[in-house]
RODOBA-86984 format. One line per 4 residues: number of its first residue (from 1); their letters; for each residue x, y, z of C-alpha. Coordinates in nm, 2 decimals, padded with zeros to 4 digits. Last residue first. Layout:
REM RODOBA-86984
NUM) A) X/Y/Z; ... .
END
This chain:
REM RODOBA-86984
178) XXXX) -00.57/-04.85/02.41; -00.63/-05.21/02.22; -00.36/-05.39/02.46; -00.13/-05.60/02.31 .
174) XXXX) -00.06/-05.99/02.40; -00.21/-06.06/02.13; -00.22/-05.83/01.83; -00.56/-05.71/01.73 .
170) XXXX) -00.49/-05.43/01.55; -00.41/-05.36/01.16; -00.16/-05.04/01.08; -00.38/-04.99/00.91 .
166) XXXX) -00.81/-05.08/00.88; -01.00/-05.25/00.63; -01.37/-05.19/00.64; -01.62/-05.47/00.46 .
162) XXXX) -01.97/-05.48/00.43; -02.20/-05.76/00.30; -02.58/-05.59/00.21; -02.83/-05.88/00.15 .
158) XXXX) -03.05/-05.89/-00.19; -03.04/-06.23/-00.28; -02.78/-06.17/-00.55; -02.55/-06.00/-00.27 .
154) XXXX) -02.55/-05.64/-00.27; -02.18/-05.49/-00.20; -02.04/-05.20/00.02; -01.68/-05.08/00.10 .
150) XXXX) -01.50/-04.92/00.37; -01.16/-04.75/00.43; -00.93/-04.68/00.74; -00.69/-04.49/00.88 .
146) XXXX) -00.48/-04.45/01.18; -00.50/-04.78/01.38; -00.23/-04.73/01.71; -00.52/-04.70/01.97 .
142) XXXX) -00.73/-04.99/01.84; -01.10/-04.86/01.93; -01.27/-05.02/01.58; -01.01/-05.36/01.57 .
138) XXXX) -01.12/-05.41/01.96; -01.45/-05.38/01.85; -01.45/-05.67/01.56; -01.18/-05.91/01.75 .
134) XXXX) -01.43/-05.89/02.06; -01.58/-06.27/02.08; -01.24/-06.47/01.94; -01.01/-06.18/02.01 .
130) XXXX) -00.82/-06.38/02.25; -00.52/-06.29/02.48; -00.57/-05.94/02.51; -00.26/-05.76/02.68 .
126) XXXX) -00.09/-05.77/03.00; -00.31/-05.50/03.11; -00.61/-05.69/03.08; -00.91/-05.52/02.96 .
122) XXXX) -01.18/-05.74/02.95; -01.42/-05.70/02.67; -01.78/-05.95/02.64; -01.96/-05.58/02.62 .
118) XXXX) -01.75/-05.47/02.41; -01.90/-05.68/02.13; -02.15/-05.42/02.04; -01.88/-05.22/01.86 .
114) XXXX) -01.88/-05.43/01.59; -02.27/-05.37/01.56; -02.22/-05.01/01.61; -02.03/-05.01/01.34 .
110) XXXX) -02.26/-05.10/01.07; -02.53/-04.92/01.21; -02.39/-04.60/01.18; -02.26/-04.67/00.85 .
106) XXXX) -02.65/-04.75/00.77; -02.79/-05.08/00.74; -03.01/-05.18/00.41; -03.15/-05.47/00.52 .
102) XXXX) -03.04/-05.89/00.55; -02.70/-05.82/00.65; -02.38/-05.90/00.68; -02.06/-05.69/00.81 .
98) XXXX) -01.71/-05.75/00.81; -01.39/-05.63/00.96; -01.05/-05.64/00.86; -00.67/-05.50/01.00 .
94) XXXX) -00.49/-05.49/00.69; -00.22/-05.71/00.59; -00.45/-05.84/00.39; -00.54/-06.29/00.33 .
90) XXXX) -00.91/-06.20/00.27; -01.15/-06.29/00.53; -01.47/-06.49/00.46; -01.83/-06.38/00.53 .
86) XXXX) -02.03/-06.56/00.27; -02.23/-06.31/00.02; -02.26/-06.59/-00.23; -01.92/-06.58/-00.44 .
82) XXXX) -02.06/-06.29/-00.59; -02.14/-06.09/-00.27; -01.79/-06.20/-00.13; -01.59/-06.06/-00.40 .
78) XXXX) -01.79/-05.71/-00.46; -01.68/-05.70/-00.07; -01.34/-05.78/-00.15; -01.30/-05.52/-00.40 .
74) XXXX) -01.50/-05.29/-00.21; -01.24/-05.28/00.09; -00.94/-05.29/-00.10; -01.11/-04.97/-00.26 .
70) XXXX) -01.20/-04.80/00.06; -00.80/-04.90/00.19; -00.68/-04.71/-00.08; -00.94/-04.42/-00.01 .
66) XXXX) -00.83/-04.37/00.32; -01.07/-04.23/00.56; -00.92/-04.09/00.92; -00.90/-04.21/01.28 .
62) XXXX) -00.91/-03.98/01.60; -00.70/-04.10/01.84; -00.77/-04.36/02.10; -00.93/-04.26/02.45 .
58) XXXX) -01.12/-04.56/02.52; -01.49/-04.36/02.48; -01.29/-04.12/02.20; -01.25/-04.45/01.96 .
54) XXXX) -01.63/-04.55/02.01; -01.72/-04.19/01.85; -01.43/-04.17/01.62; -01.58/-04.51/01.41 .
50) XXXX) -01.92/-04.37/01.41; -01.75/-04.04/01.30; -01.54/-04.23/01.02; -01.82/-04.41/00.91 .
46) XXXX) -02.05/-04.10/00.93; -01.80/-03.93/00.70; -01.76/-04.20/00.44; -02.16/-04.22/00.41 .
42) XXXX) -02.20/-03.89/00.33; -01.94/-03.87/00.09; -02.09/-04.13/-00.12; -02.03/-04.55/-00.05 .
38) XXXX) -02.05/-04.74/-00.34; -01.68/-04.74/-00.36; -01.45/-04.68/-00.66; -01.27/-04.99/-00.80 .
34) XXXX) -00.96/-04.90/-00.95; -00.77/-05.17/-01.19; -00.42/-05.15/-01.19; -00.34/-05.21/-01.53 .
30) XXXX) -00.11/-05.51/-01.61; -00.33/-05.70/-01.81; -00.51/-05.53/-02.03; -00.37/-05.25/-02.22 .
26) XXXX) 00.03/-05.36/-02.15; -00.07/-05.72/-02.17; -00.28/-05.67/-02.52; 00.05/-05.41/-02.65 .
22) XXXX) 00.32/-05.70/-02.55; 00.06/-05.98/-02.76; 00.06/-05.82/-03.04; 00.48/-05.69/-02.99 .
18) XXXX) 00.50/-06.07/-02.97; 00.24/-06.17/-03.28; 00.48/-05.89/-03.48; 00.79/-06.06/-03.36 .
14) XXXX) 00.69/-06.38/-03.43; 00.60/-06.34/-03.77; 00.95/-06.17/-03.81; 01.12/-06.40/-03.72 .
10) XXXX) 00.97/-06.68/-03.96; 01.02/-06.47/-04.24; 01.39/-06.48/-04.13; 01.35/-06.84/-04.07 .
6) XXXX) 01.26/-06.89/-04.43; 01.49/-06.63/-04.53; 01.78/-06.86/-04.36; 01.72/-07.18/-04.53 .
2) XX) 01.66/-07.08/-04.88; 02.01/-06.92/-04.83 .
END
């Protein structure tokens, strides 16, 4: 008898530390954690024109904001200005681009730079082969893309690192852009 109240009282220790410990994970650890953009309103809709502007030069629909992708987007860029502002990739199944700087660039800005690269683009009917030199444009003009989402960070030293996520992602080989 002596035996079984001790592990009753035993029990019942547990249980309370495991319902303890059940609320913590519950509060804590399995909310989905938002993070909102630093972009405004302003900023999201000259993104999306910038973006709508190269699109409509290769004929590819119109593409539209997503706020999921925005806060993928931040959450890695909030990443890659704390781990030094290097640009690294995430491992999404999002389409990805990134942006460094040393200024305060504007959305325009931003993607205009990607967009730069078409001037080393050959369109090849039987699909791109290497997206080495034009990966960032021919992610901004890809004809089957429909939304994407953008976020901004400040490094410690004061750089800007910007990062849009695009889906459905582009840059398949062997696919043409538009």
């Amino acid at each position: 008898m002596v035996l079984f109240l001790y592990f009753y009282k035993k029990l019942k220790v547990m249980r309370k530390a495991f319902l303890l410990l059940s609320l913590f994970f519950i509060i804590f650890g399995f909310s989905k954690k938002e993070v909102s953009t630093t972009l405004n309103k302003e900023e999201k809709t000259e993104l999306i024109k910038a973006h709508n502007k190269w699109r409509s030069e290769v004929g590819s629909p119109d593409i539209q904001w997503s706020e999921e992708l925005a806060s993928k987007a931040q959450a890695w860029a909030d990443h890659l200005a704390k781990s030094g502002c290097r640009m690294v990739h995430s491992k999404s199944d999002e389409g990805e681009n990134i942006f460094w700087s040393t200024y305060s660039a504007t959305p325009t800005e931003v993607v205009d730079d990607w967009a730069s690269e078409k001037k080393y683009f050959r369109y090849n009917k039987k699909g791109t082969r290497s997206f080495s030199r034009v990966g960032h444009y021919t992610q901004v003009v890809w004809k089957t893309t429909k939304l994407v989402g953008c976020g901004r960070a400040t490094c410690k030293n004061g750089n800007e690192i910007w990062v849009c996520n695009y889906s459905p992602a582009g840059n398949w080989v062997g696919e043409t852009p538009y």
